[in-house]
C-alpha positions in Angstrom: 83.6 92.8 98.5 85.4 92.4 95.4 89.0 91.8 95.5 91.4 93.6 93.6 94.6 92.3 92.5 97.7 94.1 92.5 99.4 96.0 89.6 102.5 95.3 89.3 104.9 97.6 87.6 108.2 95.7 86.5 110.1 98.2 85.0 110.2 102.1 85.6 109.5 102.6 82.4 106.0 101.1 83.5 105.9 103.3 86.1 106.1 106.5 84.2 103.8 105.1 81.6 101.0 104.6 85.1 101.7 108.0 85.8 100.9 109.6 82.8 104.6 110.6 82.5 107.2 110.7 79.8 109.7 107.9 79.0 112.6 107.9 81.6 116.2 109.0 80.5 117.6 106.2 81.8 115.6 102.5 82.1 117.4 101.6 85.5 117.2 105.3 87.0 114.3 108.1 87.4 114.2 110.9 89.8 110.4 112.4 89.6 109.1 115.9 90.7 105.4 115.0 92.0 104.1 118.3 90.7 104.5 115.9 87.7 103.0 113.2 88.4 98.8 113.1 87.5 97.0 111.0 90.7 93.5 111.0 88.5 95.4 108.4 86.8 95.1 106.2 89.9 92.3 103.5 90.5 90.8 104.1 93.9 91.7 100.7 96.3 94.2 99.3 93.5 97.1 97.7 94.8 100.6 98.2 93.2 103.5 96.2 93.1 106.7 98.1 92.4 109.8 95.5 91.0 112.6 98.5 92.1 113.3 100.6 94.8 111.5 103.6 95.3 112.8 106.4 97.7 110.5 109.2 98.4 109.8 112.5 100.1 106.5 114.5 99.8 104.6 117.0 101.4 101.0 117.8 101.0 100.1 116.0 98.1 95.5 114.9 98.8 96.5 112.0 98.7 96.6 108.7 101.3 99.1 105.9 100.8 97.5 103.0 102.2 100.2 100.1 103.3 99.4 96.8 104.8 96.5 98.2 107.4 98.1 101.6 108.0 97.4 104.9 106.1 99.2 107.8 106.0 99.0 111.8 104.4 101.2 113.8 103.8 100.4 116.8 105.4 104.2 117.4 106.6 107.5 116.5 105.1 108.2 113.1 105.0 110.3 110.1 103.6 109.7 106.9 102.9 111.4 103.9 101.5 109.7 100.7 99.4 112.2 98.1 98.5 110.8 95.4 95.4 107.7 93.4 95.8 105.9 95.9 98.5 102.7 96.3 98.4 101.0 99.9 98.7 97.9 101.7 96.8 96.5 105.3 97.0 93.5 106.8 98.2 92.7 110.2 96.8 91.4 112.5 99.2 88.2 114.6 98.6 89.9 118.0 99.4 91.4 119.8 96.5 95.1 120.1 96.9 97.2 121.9 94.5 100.3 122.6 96.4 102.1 119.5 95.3 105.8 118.9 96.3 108.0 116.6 96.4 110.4 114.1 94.6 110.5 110.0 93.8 113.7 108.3 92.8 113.4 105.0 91.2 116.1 102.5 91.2 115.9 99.4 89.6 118.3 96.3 91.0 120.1 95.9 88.0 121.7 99.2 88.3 123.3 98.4 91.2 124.5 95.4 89.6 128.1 94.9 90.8 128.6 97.9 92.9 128.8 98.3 96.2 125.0 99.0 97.0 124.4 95.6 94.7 124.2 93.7 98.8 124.4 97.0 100.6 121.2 98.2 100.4 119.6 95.1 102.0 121.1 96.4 105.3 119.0 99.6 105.8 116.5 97.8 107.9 113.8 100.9 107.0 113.2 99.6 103.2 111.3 96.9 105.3 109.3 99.8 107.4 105.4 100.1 106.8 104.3 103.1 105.7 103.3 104.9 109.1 106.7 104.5 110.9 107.9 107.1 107.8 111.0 109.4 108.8 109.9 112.5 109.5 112.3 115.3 108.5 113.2 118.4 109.9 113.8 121.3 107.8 117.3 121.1 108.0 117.1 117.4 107.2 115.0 117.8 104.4 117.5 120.3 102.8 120.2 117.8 103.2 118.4 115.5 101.0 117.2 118.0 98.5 121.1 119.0 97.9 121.7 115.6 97.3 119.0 114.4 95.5 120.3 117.5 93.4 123.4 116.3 92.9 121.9 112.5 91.9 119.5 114.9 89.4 122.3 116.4 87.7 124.3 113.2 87.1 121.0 111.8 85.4 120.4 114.3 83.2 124.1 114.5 82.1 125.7 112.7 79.5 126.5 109.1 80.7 130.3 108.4 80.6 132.1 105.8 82.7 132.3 107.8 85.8 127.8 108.1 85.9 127.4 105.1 87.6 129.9 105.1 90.5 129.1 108.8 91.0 125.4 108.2 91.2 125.9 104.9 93.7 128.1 107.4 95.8 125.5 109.9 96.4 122.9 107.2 96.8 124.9 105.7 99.7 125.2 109.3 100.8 121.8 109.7 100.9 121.0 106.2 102.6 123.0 106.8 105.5 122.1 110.5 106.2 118.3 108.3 106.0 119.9 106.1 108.9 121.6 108.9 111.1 118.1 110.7 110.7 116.0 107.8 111.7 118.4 107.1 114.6 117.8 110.7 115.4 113.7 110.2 115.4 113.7 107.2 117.7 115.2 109.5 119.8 112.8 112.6 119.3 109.8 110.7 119.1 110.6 109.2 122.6 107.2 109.2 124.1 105.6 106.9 121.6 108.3 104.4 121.2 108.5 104.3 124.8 104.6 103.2 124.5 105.8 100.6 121.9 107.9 99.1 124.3 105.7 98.6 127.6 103.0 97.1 124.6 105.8 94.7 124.0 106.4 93.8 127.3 102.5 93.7 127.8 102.4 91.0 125.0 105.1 88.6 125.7 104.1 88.7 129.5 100.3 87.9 128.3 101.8 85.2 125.7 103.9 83.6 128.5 102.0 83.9 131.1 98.7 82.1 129.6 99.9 78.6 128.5 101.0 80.1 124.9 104.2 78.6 124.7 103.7 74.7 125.2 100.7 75.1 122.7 102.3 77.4 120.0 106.1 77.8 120.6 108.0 80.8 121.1 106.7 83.6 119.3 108.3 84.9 115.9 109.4 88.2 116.0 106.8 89.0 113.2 103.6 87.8 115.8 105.5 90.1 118.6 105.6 93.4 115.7 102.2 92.7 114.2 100.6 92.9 118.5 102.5 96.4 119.0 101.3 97.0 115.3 104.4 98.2 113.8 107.1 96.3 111.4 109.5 93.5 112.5 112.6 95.7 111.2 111.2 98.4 113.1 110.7 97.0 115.8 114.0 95.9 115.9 115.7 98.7 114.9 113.5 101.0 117.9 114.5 98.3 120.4 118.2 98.1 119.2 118.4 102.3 119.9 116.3 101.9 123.6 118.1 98.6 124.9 120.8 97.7 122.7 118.9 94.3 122.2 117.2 93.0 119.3 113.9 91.7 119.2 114.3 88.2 119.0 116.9 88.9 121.7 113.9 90.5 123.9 112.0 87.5 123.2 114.9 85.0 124.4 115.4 87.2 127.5 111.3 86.5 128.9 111.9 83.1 128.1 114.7 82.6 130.2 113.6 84.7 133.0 110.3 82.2 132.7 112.7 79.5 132.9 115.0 80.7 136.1 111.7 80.8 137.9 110.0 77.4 136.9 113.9 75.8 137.9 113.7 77.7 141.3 110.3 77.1 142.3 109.5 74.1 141.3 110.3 70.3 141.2 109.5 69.4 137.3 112.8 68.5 135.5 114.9 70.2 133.1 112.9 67.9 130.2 109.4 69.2 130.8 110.1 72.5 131.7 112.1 73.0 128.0 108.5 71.4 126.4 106.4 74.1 129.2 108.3 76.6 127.5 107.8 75.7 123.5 111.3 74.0 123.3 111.2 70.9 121.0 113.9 69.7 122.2 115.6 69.5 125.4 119.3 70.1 124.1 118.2 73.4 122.2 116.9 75.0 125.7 120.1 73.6 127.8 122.2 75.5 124.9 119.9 78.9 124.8 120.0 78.7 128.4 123.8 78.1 128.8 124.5 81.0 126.5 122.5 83.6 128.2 123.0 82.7 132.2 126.7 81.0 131.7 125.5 78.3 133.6 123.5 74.9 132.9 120.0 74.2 134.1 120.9 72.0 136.5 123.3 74.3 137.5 121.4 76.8 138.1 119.0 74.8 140.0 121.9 73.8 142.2 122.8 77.0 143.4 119.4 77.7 145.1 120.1 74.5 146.9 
């Protein structure tokens, strides 16, 4: 099978240009109608490499998005969010669709160059989301992000003075954190499957630990744990964070330690091998994660079963 090797699209400018779409009024900045955009224009199975952020929402459009090993249509109202140097290509679908809707903004990093969204952006964990854990938006939700969108719209198109930029980053943090309240909202909705998630996490670190995984491989990463429950490492993160309150890698400490209290209690083998039985390096680095999380030492803890 041949292999096909990304496009990668540096400038939005570019992107237009792909799309079959004229110039951009602003290099930085682009908000796109899709009923624009021409998807003929697309090479079936060709990657694409974006160097911007893109922030979408689309319905219906006959078109898949393919992402890592997930695809996803767009039968319903959705959003979605690709930071720089994601990978993604689209599959057009045999059925003829001509109700196209939805929007695109583009925002390259050098308009956010010294503003407050220059770091801020890097802490909406979903940029980082594969394509099929998309926010799905309710029609209320959707209407909140049209107005702004809107607003973001009319800015563009006006004449740029001083006040263009700061007006623009305020509605864009606007419409990041309505994004964050809504997702907040879906891990709550969508209960039944990210309850799933979790026993298939808890399912694969029991397997991990309880087959000799650790002394051969170590602890596993938080992106082994996301890629066995098939889903991102931020969202897996960020659905755990909502259930439990605990992170991931915080999950991932917690088996180990449980492993531990029951290899101290039960058996005879000193503080040394069981740290190597459980993928610990060194000695000193489980006597510290241990400490932290039980408030006692090792040896300690041994103690008081004694």
């Amino acid at each position: 099978m041949e292999i096909k090797h990304p496009i990668r699209l540096k400038t939005i400018s570019e992107f237009h240009k792909f799309w079959g779409l004229p110039k951009p009024e602003n290099p930085l900045l682009s908000v796109i109608d899709y009923r624009h955009i021409n998807h003929s224009l697309s090479k079936p199975e060709q990657p694409v490499i974006l160097d911007f952020y893109s922030i979408t929402v689309k319905r219906d459009l006959g078109v898949k998005i393919i992402y890592g090993q997930q695809s996803f249509d767009f039968d319903e109202g959705i959003m979605f969010f690709m930071a720089p140097n994601q990978v993604f290509r689209i599959e057009k679908e045999e059925r003829n669709v001509t109700d196209h809707s939805g929007w695109i903004l583009l925002v390259h990093p050098d308009f956010l160059w010294n503003t407050s969204l220059a770091k801020g952006i890097k802490k909406y964990d979903f940029f980082q989301y594969a394509m099929h854990e998309a926010l799905f938006l309710s029609e209320k939700e959707e209407d909140i992000v049209a107005n702004v969108i809107k607003n973001v719209q009319q800015e563009y198109h006006s004449n740029i003075d001083g006040f263009s930029q700061n007006i623009i980053i305020s509605q864009l943090e606007t419409l990041l954190n309505y994004s964050e309240r809504f997702y907040q909202r879906q891990f709550i909705t969508r209960k039944i499957s990210n309850h799933k998630i979790l026993e298939k996490l808890e399912d694969v670190l029991t397997i991990y630990f309880n087959n000799g995984y650790l002394a051969e491989k170590g602890l596993p990463s938080v992106k082994f744990v996301a890629e066995q429950v098939n889903v991102s490492p931020s969202y897996l993160s960020g659905l755990l964070k909502h259930l439990t309150g605990k992170s991931t890698q915080q999950h991932i400490q917690e088996k180990v330690i449980e492993k531990a209290k029951e290899r101290l209690s039960t058996t005879e083998l000193s503080v040394a091998e069981i740290a190597y039985e459980l993928g610990f390096e060194h000695p000193q680095s489980f006597n510290k994660l241990f400490k932290i999380k039980t408030k006692l030492s090792p040896l300690e803890f041994r103690a008081s079963f004694n």
